[in-house]
Legacy VTK file of the C-alpha trace (Angstrom):
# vtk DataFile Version 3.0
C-alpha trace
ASCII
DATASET POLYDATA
POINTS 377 float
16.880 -1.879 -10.274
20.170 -0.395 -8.537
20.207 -0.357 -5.543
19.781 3.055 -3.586
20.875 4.396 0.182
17.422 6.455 1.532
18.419 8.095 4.702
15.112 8.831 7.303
13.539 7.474 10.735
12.547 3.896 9.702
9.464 2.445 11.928
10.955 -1.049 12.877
9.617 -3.650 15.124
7.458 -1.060 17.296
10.501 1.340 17.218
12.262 4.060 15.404
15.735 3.790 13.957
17.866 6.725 12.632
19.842 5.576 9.368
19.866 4.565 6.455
18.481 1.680 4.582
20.088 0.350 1.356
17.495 -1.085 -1.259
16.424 -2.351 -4.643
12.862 -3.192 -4.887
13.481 -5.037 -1.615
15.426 -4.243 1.831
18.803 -5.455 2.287
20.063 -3.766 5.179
18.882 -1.092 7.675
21.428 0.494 9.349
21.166 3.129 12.661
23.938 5.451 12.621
22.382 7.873 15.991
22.194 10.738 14.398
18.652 12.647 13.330
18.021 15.520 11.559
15.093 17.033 9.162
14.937 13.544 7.772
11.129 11.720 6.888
9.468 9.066 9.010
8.774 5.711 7.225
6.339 3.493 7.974
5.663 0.246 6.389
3.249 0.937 3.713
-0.577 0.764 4.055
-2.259 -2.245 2.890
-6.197 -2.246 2.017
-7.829 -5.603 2.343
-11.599 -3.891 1.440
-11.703 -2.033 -1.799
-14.170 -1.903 -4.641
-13.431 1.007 -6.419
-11.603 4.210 -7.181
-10.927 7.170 -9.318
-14.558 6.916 -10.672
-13.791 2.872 -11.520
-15.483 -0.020 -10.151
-13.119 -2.952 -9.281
-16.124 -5.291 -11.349
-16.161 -3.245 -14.455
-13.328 -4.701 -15.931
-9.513 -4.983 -16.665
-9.355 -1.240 -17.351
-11.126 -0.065 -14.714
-9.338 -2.047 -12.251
-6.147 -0.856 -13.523
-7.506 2.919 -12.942
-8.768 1.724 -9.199
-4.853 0.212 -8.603
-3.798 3.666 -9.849
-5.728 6.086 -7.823
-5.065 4.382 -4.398
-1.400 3.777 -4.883
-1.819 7.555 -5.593
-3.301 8.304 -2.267
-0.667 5.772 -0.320
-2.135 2.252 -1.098
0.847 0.027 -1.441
-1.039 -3.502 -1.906
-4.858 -4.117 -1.862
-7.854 -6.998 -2.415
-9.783 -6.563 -5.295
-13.103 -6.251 -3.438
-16.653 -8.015 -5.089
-19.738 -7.024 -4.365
-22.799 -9.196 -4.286
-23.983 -10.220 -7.829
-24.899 -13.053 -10.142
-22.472 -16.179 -9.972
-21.550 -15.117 -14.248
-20.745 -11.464 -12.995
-18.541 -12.567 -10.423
-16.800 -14.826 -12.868
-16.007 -12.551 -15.250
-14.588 -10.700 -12.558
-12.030 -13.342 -11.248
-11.164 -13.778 -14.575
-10.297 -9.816 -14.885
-8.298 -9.718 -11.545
-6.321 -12.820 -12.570
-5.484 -10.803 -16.214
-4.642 -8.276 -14.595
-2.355 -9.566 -12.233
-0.873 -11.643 -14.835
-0.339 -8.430 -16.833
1.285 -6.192 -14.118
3.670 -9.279 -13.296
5.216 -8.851 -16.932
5.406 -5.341 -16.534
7.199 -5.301 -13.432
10.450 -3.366 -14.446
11.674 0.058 -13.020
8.063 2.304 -13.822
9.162 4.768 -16.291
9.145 8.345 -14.135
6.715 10.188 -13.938
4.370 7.175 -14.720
1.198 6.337 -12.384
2.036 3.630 -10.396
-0.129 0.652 -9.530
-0.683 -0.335 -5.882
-0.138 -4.219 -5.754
-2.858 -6.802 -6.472
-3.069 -8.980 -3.785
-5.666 -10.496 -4.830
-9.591 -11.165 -4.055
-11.673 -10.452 -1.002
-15.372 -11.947 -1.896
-18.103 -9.726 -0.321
-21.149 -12.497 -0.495
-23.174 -13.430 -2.131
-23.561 -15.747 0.588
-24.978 -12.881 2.981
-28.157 -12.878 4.340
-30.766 -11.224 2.141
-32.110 -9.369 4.902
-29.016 -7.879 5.668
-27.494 -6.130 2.651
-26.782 -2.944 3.568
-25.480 -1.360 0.543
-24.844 -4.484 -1.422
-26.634 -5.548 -4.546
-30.035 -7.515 -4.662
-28.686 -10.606 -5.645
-27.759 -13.142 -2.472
-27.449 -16.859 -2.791
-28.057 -20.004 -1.365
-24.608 -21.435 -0.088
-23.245 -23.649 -3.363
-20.280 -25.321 -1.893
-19.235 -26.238 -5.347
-19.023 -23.317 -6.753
-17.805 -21.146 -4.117
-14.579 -24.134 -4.343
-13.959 -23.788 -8.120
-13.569 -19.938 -7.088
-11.064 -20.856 -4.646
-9.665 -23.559 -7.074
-8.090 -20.196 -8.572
-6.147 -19.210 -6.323
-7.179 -15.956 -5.986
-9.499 -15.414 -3.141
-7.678 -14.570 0.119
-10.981 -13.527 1.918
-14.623 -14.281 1.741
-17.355 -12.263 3.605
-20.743 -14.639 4.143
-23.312 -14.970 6.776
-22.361 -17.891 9.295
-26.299 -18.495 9.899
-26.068 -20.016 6.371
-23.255 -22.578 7.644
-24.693 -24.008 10.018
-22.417 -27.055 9.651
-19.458 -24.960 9.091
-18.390 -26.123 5.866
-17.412 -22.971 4.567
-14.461 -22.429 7.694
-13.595 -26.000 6.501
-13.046 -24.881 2.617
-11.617 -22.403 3.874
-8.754 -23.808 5.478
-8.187 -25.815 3.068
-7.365 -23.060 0.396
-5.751 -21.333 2.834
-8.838 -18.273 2.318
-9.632 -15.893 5.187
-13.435 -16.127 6.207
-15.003 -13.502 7.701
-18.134 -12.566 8.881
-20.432 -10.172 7.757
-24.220 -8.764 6.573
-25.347 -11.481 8.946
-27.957 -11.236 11.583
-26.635 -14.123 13.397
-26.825 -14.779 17.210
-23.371 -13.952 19.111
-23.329 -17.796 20.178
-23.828 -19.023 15.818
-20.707 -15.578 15.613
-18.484 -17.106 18.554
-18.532 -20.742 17.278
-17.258 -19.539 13.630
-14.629 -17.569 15.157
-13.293 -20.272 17.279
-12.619 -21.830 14.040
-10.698 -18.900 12.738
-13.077 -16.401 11.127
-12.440 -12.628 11.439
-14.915 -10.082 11.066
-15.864 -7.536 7.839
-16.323 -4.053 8.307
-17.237 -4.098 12.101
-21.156 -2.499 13.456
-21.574 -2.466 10.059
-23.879 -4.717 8.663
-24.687 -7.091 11.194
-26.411 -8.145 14.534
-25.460 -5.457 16.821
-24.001 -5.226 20.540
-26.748 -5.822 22.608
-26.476 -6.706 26.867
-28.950 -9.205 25.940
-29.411 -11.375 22.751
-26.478 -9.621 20.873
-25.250 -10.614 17.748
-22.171 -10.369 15.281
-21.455 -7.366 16.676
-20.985 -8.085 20.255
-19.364 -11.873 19.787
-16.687 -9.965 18.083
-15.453 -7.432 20.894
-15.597 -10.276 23.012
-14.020 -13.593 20.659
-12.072 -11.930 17.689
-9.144 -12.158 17.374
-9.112 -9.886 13.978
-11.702 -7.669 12.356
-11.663 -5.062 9.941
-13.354 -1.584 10.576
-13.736 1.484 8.396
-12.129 4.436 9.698
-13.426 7.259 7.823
-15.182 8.327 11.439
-19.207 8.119 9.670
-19.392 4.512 9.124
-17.739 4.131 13.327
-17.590 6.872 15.623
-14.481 7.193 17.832
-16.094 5.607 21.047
-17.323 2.581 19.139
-13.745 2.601 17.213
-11.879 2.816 21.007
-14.011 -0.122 22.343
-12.927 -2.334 19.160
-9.456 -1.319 19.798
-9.291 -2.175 23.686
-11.186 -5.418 22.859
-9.738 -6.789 19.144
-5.785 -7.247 19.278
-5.782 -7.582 15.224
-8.138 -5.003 14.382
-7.082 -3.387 11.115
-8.440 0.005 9.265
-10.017 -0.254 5.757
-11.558 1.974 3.847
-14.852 0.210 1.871
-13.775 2.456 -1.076
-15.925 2.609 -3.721
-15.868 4.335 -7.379
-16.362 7.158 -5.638
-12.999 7.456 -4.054
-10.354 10.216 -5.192
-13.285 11.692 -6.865
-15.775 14.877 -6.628
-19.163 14.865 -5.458
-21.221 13.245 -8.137
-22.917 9.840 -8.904
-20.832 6.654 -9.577
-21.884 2.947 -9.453
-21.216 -0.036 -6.760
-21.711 -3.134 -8.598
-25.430 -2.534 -10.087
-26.852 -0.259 -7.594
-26.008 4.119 -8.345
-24.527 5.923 -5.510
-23.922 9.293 -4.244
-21.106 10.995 -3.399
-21.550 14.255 -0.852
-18.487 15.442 1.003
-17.387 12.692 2.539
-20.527 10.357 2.764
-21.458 8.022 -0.164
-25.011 7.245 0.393
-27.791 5.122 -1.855
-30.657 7.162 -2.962
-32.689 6.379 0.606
-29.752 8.168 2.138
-28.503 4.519 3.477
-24.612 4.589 3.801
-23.014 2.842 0.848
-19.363 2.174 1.402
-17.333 5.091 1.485
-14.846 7.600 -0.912
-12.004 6.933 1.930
-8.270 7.300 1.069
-5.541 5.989 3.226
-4.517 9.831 3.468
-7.886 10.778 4.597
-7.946 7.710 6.985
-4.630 8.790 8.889
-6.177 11.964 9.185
-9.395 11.090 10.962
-6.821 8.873 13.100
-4.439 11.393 13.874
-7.411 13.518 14.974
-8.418 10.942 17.584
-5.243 10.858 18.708
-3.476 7.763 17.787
0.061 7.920 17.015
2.089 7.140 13.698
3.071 3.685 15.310
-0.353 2.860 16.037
-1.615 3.802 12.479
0.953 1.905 11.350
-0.367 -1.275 13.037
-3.699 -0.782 11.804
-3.260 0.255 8.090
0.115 -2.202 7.844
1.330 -4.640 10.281
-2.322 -6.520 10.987
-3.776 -6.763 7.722
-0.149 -8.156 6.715
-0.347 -10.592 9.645
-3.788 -11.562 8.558
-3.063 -12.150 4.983
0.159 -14.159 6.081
1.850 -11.951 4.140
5.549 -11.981 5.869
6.905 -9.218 2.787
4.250 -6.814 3.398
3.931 -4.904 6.792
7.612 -4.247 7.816
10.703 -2.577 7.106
13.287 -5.240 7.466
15.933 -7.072 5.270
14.171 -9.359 2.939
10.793 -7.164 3.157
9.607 -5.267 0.166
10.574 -1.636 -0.017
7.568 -0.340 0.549
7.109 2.520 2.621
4.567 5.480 3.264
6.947 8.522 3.929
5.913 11.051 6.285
6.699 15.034 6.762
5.782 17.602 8.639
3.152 15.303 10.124
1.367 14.543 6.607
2.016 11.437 4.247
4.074 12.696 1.548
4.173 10.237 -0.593
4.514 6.036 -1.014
7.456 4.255 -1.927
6.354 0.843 -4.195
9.378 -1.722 -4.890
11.825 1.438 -4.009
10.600 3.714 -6.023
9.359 7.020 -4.509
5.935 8.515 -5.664
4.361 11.805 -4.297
1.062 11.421 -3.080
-2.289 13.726 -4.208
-3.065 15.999 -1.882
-6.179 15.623 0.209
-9.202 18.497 -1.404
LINES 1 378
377 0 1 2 3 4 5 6 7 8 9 10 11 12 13 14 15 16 17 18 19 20 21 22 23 24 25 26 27 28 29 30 31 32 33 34 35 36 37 38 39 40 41 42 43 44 45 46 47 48 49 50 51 52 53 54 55 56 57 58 59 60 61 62 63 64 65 66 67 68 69 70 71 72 73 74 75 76 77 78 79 80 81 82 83 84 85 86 87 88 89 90 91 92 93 94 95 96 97 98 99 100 101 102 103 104 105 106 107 108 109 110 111 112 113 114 115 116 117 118 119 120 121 122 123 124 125 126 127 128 129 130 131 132 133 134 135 136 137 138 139 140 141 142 143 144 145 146 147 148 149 150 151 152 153 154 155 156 157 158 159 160 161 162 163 164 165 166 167 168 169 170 171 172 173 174 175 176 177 178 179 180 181 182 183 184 185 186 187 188 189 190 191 192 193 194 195 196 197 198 199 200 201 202 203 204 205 206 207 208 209 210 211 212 213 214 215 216 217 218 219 220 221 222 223 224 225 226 227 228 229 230 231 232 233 234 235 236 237 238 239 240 241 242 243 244 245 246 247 248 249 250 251 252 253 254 255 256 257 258 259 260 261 262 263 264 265 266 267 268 269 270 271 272 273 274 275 276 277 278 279 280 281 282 283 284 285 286 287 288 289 290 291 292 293 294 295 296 297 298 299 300 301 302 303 304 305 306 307 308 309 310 311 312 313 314 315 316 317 318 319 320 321 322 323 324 325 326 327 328 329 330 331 332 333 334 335 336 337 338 339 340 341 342 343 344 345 346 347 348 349 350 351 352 353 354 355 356 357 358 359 360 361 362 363 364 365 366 367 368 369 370 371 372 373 374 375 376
């Protein structure tokens, strides 16, 4: 790819610079020259460590289908994402480590200058397991199918190299061999559909272990005999949380914030994302799309049809500025994932970058190369 001279106001280190960065596919220099005009914000480009699904496709339905969900969030400012499981036999979830590392192998070869006008991918970062170690009587909106912990296998899935997060209930660890595993394959455990006590929560997360979708699915904040919920505004040092303002409303989303210094937004997306109202599937179970709810049949919430566009917007409406948004949909879930390339806009970084205008998110720069985002319905 030649490289290219983008002139804007680049989001660096927690400030903004007017000038003009030279890139390829990566940043090689970023240089202020004072002056400002009409020109775009950048920010380093959202990353989406929770996804199962998109444009109608579930991330477990195959190589297709994950291509399509890579598609439609790149197209709604997704630069990089973790191919999200849900709970489901130990065969289904096979099969679908053996997609996402097909895939992944596939979109390396194919790495070259996209072709314009083509639909980009968003980058595979790889896997996030959701269970099945989770507590059967704390699904939420995950499948029927939770397991006994199997050490064994859940190491010849790391053995892969593809997991970079794990969801599971800590009150099936009580020994805390999973945190052990998981250090070392270098995996991110977090907690989640648990109904552990805050004291079984605080001990994992001494250890290391984050939290999955925060409130959601777990032992709540209680003054007395609290749970997951409660250990993690008070010993976490990062958490994800779904900002589509149903799952969390914006006092509950505040209190994280104050309390969690790597909290980081997500969106839970399912099949349902980028779509219209309708029915779509998460893992086994059918699921509902209406406005901007996607509930089981009982009405129980069931993940979500967020979009990073749709995210900022909720954010932007409680207030939070583009630097903050930045932190949550970039900078921590970059940090988390260790992921140095991701998260900034600095020499050496990839040149990835959600532009903004007028306010709005434009469109998402992947590797240097500019795409115009979907508008919001």
């Amino acid at each position: 790819m030649t490289r290219q001279e983008t002139r804007g106001r680049w989001l660096c280190d927690g400030r903004w610079i007017n000038g003009v960065c030279t890139h390829d596919a990566r940043v090689h220099e970023l240089r202020e020259d004072g002056t400002a005009g009409d020109e775009p914000l950048f920010l380093p480009a959202p990353l989406d460590l929770h996804v199962h699904g998109g444009g109608g496709a579930d991330v477990m339905q195959g190589d297709a289908a994950l291509r399509t969900v890579l598609q439609t969030h790149a197209a709604h400012g997704t630069a990089g994402m973790l191919a999200t499981s849900v709970t489901a036999p130990f065969e289904a979830i096979e099969d679908f480590l053996s997609s996402v590392a097909r895939v992944g192998r596939e979109l390396d070869a194919e790495h070259v200058a996209q072709e314009p006008g083509s639909r980009a991918c968003a980058h595979l970062l790889g896997v996030h397991l959701e269970g099945p170690f989770i507590n059967p009587d704390k699904l939420g909106a995950q499948p029927d199918y939770p397991a006994a912990l199997d050490l064994p296998r859940l190491e010849s899935w790391f053995k892969t190299g593809l997991v970079k997060v794990i969801t599971y209930a800590p009150e099936l660890d009580e020994d805390l061999q999973v945190l052990a595993l998981c250090k070392r394959y270098d995996v991110r455990a977090q907690l989640g559909h648990t109904l552990c006590s805050w004291a079984t929560a605080a001990a994992a997360m001494a250890q290391g272990a984050g939290v999955t979708h925060l409130y959601n699915a777990m032992s709540p904040v209680l003054h007395r005999d609290g749970g997951a919920a409660v250990a993690a505004l008070a010993f976490a040092s990062h958490a994800e949380i779904i900002t589509d303002g149903i799952h969390v409303d914006r006092a509950a989303f505040e209190a994280a914030r104050r309390a969690i210094e790597g909290l980081y937004s997500i969106t839970d997306a399912t099949a349902a994302a980028g779509m219209p109202d309708g029915q779509y599937q998460l893992g086994s179970l059918s699921i509902d799309k209406i406005g901007h709810r996607v509930v089981l049949p009982d009405g129980t919430l069931a993940g979500s049809c967020l979009t990073q566009q749709r995210s900022m917007q909720v954010l932007r409406g409680w207030g939070l500025n583009w630097e903050q948004i930045a932190g949550l949909s970039s900078s921590v879930p970059a940090q988390w994932l260790q992921r140095s390339d991701y998260g900034c806009i600095a020499p050496g970084a990839r040149a990835c970058w959600l532009e903004i205008d007028k306010d709005e998110p434009r469109a998402l720069w992947l590797d240097g190369q500019r795409q115009t985002l979907k508008p919001l319905p």
